[in-house]
N, C-alpha and C positions, 0 to 999 in steps of 0.2 A: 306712290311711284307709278310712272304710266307702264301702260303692258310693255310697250319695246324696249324700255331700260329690265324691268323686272325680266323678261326672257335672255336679254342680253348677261345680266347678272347669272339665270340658271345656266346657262351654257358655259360661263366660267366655270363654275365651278367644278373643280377635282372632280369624276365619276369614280367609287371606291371601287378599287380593283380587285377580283376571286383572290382569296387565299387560297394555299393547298388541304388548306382543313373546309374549306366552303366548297370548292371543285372536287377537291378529289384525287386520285392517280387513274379516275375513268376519263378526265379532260385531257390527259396528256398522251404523246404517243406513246403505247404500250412498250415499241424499239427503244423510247430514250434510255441508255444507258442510268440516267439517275434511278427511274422507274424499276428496272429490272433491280438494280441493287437494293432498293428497296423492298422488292420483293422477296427476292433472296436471302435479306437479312430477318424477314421477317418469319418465312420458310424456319432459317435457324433458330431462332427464338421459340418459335414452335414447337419442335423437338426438340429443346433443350428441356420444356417445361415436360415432353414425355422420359425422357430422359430421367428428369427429378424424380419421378413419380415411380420410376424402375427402381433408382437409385434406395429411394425409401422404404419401398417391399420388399427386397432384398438383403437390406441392411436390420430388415425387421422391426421397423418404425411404425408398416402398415400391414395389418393380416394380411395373407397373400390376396382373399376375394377381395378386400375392399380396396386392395392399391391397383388389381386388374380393373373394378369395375368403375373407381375415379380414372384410369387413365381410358379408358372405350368411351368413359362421358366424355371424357377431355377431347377427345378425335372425333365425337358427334357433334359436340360445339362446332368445331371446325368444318369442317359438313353440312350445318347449318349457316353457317357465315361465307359458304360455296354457295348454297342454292339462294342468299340473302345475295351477295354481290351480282349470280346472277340475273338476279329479277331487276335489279339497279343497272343489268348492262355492263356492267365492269367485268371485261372476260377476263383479263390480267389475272384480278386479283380471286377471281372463282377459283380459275385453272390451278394458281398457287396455293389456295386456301384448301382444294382437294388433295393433293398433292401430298399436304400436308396432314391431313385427315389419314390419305392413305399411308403413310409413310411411321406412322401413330399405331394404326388401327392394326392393318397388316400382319406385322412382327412380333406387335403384343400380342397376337393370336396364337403364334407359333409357339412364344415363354409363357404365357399362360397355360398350355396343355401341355408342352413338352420339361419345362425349370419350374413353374409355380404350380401345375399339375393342382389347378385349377378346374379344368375342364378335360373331361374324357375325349375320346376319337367319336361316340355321335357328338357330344357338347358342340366338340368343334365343327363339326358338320352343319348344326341349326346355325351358330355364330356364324359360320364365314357365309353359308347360303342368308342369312337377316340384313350380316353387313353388305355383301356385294347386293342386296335388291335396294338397301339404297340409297348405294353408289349411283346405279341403274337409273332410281329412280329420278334423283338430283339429273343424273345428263340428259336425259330424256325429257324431262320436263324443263329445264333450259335451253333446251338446244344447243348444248354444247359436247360435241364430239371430244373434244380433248379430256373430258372428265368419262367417257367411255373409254377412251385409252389408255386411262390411268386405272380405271378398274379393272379392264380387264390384265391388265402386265401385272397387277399387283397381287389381284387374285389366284392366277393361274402357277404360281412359281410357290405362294404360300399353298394350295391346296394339294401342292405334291410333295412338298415338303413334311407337312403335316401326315399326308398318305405313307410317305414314309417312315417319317419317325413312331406314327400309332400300329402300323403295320393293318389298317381297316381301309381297304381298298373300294368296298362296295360303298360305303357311304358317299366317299370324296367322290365317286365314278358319278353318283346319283346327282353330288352336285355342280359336278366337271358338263355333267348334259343339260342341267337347268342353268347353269351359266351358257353355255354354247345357244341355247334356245333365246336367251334373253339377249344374246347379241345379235342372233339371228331376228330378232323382232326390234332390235335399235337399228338393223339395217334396212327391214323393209319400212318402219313406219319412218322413221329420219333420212333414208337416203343413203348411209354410213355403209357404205358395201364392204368396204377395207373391212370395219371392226369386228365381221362377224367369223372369218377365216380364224382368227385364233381362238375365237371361243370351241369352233368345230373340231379345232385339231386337238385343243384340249381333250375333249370329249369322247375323241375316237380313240385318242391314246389310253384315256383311263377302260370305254369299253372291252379295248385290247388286252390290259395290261389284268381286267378282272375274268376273262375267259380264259387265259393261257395261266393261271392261277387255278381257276378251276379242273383244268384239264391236265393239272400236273399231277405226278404219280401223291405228294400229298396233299392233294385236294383243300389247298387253301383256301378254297371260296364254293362257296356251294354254286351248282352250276345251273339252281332255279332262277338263282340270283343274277348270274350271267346271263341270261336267257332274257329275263327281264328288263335288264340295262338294253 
């Protein structure tokens, strides 16, 4: 066949068109309504599988440590499939897959040392300061702010909950200021000037909240410890 038929021939033919399993939801706009819903649904799916895995420990299906310590894997999975979409560029699906990691992670901190008493008040202190470095580490090494935002809102609300329910103030204070510090260093090396104000107020409130503890007629907290903070 001569070249000008044989090119005329390639130029017919069909060009096979991206699937959504070939592209992606990083091809499409992040707005589209189908995209988000899919997100969304997938968000739930998420948590329903942490959900099960509550559901089984509690029903006594799974020893209390080994149904906490499948579902912490279960939300580092997702954490990992954050810091994977991000290297792929798919902010969408990072921000939702943290999202989902924290929304996993988080709460089961809280039933783990508070209902499955799992882990004491320091336990919980190593755990949430391991889990939020990272959080930390996932946004900082993507560059993506919205997974700083998600750590820190998620951290700060579990770390005084937990201060309250253990009634061990100086630990969480210890970790309320290495959190504070670590957002203060996502803002100078990122840029992120917002994200660092809540870690700080975090921080001063638990310094506050472990001095006026010490300073009380019964000496909740020792006041070398206060001093320290």
């Amino acid at each position: 066949m001569p070249d000008g038929k044989a090119d005329a021939v390639a130029t017919e033919r069909p060009q096979a068109r991206p699937t959504l399993f070939q592209g992606g939801l990083s091809d499409r706009n992040p707005y589209d309504p189908i995209v988000v819903l899919t997100l969304v649904g997938r968000l739930f799916l998420v948590l329903a599988g942490g959900f099960f895995l509550r559901a089984m420990t509690e029903a006594g299906l799974l020893p209390p440590a080994a149904g906490v310590a499948m579902a912490f894997a279960y939300a580092l999975i997702w954490l990992f499939m954050c810091d994977r979409a991000g290297r792929r560029k798919q902010v969408s699906n990072a921000v939702f897959h943290a999202l989902a990691a924290a929304m996993v992670a988080f709460p089961l901190l809280v039933e783990a040392t508070t209902r499955f008493e799992v882990l004491g008040g320091a336990g919980a202190a190593l755990a949430i300061t391991l889990l939020s470095a990272a959080f930390v580490f996932v946004a900082w090494r993507q560059r993506l702010q919205a997974i700083g935002w998600v750590t820190v809102l998620a951290a700060l609300p579990t770390s005084l909950v937990l201060m309250a329910k253990t009634g061990m103030f100086a630990p969480f204070a210890l970790y309320l200021i290495a959190l504070g510090v670590a957002s203060l260093w996502l803002a100078y090396s990122r840029g992120w000037i917002a994200l660092s104000w809540p870690g700080a107020l975090g921080a001063d409130l638990a310094v506050i909240g472990v001095t006026l503890r010490a300073l009380s007629p019964q000496h909740q907290d020792l006041a070398g410890a206060a001093l320290l903070l």
